[in-house]
KOLVEX-537467 format. One record per residue (C-alpha): chain; y, z, x; residue number from 1. Coordinates in Angstrom, 2 decimals. Example, Ala and Ser with C-alpha at 12.3 -4.5 7.8 and 13.67 -1.06 7.14 Angstrom:
BEGIN
+----+---------+---------+---------+-----+
: ch :       v :       w :       u :   i :
+----+---------+---------+---------+-----+
:  A :   -4.50 :    7.80 :   12.30 :   1 :
:  A :   -1.06 :    7.14 :   13.67 :   2 :
+----+---------+---------+---------+-----+
***
This chain:
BEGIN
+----+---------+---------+---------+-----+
: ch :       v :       w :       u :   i :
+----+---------+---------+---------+-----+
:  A :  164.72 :   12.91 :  -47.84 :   1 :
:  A :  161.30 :   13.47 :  -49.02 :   2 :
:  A :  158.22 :   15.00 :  -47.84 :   3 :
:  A :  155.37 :   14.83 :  -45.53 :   4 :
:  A :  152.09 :   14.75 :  -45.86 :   5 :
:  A :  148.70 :   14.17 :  -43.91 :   6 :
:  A :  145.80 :   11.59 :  -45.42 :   7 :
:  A :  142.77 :   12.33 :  -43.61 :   8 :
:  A :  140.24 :    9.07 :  -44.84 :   9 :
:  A :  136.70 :    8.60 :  -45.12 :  10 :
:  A :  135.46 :   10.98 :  -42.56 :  11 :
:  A :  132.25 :   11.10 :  -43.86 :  12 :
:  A :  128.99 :   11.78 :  -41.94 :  13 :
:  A :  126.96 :    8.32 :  -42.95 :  14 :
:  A :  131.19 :    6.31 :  -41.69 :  15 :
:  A :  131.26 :    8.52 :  -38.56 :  16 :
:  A :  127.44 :    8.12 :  -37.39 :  17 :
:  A :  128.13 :    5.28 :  -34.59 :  18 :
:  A :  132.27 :    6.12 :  -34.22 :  19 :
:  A :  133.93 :    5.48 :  -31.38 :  20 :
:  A :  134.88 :    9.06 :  -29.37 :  21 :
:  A :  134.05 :   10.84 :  -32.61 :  22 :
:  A :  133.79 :   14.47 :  -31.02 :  23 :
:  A :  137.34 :   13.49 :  -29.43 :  24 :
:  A :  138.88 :   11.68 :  -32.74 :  25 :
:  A :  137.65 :   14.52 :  -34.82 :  26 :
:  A :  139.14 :   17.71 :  -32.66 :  27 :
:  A :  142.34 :   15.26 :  -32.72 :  28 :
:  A :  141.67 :   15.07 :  -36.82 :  29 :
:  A :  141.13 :   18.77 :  -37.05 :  30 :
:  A :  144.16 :   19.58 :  -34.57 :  31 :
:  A :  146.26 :   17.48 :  -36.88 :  32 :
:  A :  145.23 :   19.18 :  -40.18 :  33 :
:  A :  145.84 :   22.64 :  -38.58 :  34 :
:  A :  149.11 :   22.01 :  -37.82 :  35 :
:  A :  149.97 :   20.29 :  -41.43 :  36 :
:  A :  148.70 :   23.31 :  -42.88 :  37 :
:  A :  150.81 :   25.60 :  -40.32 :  38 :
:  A :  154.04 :   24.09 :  -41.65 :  39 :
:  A :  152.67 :   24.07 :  -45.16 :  40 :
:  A :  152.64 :   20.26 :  -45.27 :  41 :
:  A :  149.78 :   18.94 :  -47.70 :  42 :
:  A :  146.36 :   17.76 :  -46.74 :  43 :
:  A :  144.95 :   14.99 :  -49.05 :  44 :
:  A :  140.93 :   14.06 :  -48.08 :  45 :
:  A :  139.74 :   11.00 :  -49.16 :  46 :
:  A :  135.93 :   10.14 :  -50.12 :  47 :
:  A :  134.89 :    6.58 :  -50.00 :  48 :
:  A :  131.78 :    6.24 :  -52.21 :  49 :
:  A :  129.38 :    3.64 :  -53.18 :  50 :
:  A :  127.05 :    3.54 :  -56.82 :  51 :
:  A :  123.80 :    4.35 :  -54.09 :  52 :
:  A :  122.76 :    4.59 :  -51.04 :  53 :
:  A :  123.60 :    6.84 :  -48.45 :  54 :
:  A :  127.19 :    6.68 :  -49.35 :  55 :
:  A :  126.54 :    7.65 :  -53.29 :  56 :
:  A :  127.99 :   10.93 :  -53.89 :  57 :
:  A :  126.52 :   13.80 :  -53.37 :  58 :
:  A :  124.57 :   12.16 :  -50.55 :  59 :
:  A :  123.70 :   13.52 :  -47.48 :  60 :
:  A :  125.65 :   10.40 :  -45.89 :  61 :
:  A :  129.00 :   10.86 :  -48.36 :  62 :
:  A :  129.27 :   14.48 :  -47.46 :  63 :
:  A :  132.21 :   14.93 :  -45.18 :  64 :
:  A :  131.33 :   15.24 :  -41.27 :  65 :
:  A :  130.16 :   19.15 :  -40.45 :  66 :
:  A :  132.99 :   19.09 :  -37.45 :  67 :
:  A :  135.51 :   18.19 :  -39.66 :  68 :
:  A :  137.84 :   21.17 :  -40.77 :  69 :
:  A :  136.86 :   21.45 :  -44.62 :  70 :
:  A :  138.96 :   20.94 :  -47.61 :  71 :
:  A :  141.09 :   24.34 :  -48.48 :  72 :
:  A :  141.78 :   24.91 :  -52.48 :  73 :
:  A :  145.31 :   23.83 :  -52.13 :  74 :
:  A :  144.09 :   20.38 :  -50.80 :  75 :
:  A :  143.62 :   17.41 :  -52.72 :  76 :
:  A :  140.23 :   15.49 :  -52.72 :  77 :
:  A :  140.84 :   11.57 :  -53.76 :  78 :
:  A :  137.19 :    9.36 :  -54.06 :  79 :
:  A :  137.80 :    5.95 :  -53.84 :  80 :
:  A :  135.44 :    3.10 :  -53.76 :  81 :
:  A :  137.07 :   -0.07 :  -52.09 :  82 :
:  A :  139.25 :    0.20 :  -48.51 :  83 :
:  A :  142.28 :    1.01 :  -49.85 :  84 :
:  A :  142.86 :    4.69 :  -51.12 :  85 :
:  A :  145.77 :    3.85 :  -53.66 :  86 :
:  A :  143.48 :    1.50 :  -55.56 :  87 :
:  A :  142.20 :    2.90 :  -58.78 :  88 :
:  A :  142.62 :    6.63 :  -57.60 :  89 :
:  A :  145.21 :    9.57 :  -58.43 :  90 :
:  A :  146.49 :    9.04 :  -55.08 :  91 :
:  A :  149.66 :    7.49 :  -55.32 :  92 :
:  A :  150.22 :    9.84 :  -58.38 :  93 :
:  A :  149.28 :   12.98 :  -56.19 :  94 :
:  A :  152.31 :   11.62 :  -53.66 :  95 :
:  A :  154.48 :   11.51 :  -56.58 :  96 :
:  A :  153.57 :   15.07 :  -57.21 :  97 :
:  A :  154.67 :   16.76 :  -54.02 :  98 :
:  A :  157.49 :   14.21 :  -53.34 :  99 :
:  A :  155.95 :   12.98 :  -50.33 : 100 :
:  A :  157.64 :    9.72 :  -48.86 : 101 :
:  A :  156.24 :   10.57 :  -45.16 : 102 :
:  A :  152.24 :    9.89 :  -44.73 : 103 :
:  A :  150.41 :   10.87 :  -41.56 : 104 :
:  A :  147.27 :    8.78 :  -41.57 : 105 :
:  A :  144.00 :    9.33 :  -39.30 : 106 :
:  A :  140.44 :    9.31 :  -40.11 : 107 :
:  A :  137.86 :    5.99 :  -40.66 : 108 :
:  A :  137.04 :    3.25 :  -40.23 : 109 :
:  A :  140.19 :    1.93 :  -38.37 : 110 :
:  A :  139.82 :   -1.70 :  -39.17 : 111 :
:  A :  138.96 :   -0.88 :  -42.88 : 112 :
:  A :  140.09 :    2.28 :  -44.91 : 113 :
:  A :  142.45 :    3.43 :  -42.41 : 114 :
:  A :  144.02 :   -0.43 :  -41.73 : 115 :
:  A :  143.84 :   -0.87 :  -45.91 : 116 :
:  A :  145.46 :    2.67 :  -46.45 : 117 :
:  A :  148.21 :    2.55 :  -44.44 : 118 :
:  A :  149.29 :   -1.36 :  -45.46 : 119 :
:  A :  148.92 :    0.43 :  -49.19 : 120 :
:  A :  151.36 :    3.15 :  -48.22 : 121 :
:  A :  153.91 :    0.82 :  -46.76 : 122 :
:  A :  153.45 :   -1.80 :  -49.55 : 123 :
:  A :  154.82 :    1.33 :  -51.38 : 124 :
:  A :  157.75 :    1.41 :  -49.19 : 125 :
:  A :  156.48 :    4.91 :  -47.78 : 126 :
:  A :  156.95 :    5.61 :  -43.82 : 127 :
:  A :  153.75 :    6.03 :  -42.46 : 128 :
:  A :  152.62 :    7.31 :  -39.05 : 129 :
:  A :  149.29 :    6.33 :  -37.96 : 130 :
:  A :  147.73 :    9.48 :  -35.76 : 131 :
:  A :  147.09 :    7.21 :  -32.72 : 132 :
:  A :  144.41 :    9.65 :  -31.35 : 133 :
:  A :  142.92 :   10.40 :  -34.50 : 134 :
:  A :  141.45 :    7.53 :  -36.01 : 135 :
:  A :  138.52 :    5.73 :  -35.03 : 136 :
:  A :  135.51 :    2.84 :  -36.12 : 137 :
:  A :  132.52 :    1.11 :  -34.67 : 138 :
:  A :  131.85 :   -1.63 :  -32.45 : 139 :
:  A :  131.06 :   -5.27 :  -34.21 : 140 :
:  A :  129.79 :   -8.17 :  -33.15 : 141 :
:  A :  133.48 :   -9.55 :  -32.14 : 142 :
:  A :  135.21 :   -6.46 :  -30.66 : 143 :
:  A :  134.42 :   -3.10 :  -29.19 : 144 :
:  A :  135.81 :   -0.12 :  -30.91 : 145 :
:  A :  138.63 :    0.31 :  -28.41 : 146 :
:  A :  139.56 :   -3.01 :  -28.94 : 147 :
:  A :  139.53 :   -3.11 :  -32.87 : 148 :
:  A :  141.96 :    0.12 :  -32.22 : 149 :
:  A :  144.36 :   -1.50 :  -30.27 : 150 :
:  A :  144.71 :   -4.57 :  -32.13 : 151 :
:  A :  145.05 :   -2.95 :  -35.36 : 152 :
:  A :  147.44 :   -0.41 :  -33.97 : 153 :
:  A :  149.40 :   -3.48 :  -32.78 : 154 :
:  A :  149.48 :   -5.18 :  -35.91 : 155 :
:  A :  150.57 :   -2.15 :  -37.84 : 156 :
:  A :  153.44 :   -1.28 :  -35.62 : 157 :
:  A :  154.92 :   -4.69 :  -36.33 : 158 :
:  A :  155.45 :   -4.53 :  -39.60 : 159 :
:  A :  158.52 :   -3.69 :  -41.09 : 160 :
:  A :  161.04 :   -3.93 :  -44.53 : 161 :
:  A :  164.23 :   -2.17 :  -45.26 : 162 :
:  A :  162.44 :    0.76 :  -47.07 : 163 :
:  A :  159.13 :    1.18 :  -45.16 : 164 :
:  A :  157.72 :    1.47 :  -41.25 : 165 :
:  A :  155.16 :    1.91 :  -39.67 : 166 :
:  A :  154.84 :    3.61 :  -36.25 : 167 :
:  A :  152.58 :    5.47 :  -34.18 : 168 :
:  A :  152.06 :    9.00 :  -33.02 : 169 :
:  A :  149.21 :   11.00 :  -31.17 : 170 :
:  A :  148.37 :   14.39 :  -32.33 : 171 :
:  A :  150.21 :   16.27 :  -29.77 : 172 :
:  A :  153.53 :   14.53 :  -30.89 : 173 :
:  A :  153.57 :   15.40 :  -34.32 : 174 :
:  A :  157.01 :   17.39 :  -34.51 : 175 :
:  A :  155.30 :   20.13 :  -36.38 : 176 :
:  A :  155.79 :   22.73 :  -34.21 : 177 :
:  A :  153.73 :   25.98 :  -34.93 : 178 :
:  A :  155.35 :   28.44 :  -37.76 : 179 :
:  A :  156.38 :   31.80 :  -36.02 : 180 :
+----+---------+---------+---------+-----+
***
């Protein structure tokens, strides 16, 4: 059996700026990456990034959101720039690296980066657990936040193959109890 590890995507000040519960999503983020960290289970960030604009790094907009618990030196920083993370980034090569066949997933946008992400992951034929607390988007024109959330929560939960899954768990149901 292989590893865990926690993805936290995009959660960026310019993606989290209209985001659905983001004080709640975040403390649910930042709950989650204290507890990887606890059990010594890596943290990989990932940086979506466009060529400009408010998203062009280095922006004010691409920085990472102030209530988010930073990067630590022993966690990886992957910058991607389309929805899902394992395209043309050291990501899946980073998994390789710490044996991880177990990804926690939370961050933003639900119905983009995080949806695109964790189809990527199980397309790998990794087991993925999508923090149900801890991701989050924006209202469209279509669908209200919550409603975006469920659907693609839904959708995820049904897919399955003989060598990957997808389920769902909230922050407080992680298994990783605190390290004594």
């Amino acid at each position: 059996m292989g590893k865990e590890v926690l993805i936290v995507i995009d959660v960026q000040k310019a993606v989290m700026e209209n985001a659905y519960q983001c004080e709640e999503k975040i403390t649910n983020m930042n709950r989650a990456i204290h507890r990887a960290r606890e059990k010594q289970i890596p943290v990989i960030y990932v940086q979506h990034e466009y060529p400009e604009g408010p998203m062009k790094r280095g922006a004010e907009g691409w920085q990472l959101h102030p209530d988010l618990e930073k990067p630590l030196e022993q966690d990886a920083v992957i910058f991607k720039t389309v929805p899902n993370a394992f395209v043309h980034t050291s990501l899946k090569k980073t998994l390789d690296k710490v044996e991880a066949d177990h990804h926690f997933i939370c961050g933003a946008q639900t119905d983009y980066c995080v949806d695109s992400t964790s189809r990527g992951a199980f397309d790998h034929g990794y087991r993925v657990t999508l923090i149900s607390d801890a991701h989050t988007t924006c209202s469209n024109e279509h669908l209200t936040a919550d409603q975006i959330i469920e659907h693609t929560q839904h959708t995820l939960t049904n897919f399955w193959s003989e060598t990957a899954t997808i389920d769902l768990k909230s922050s407080h149901e992680l298994g990783w109890e605190k390290v004594k």
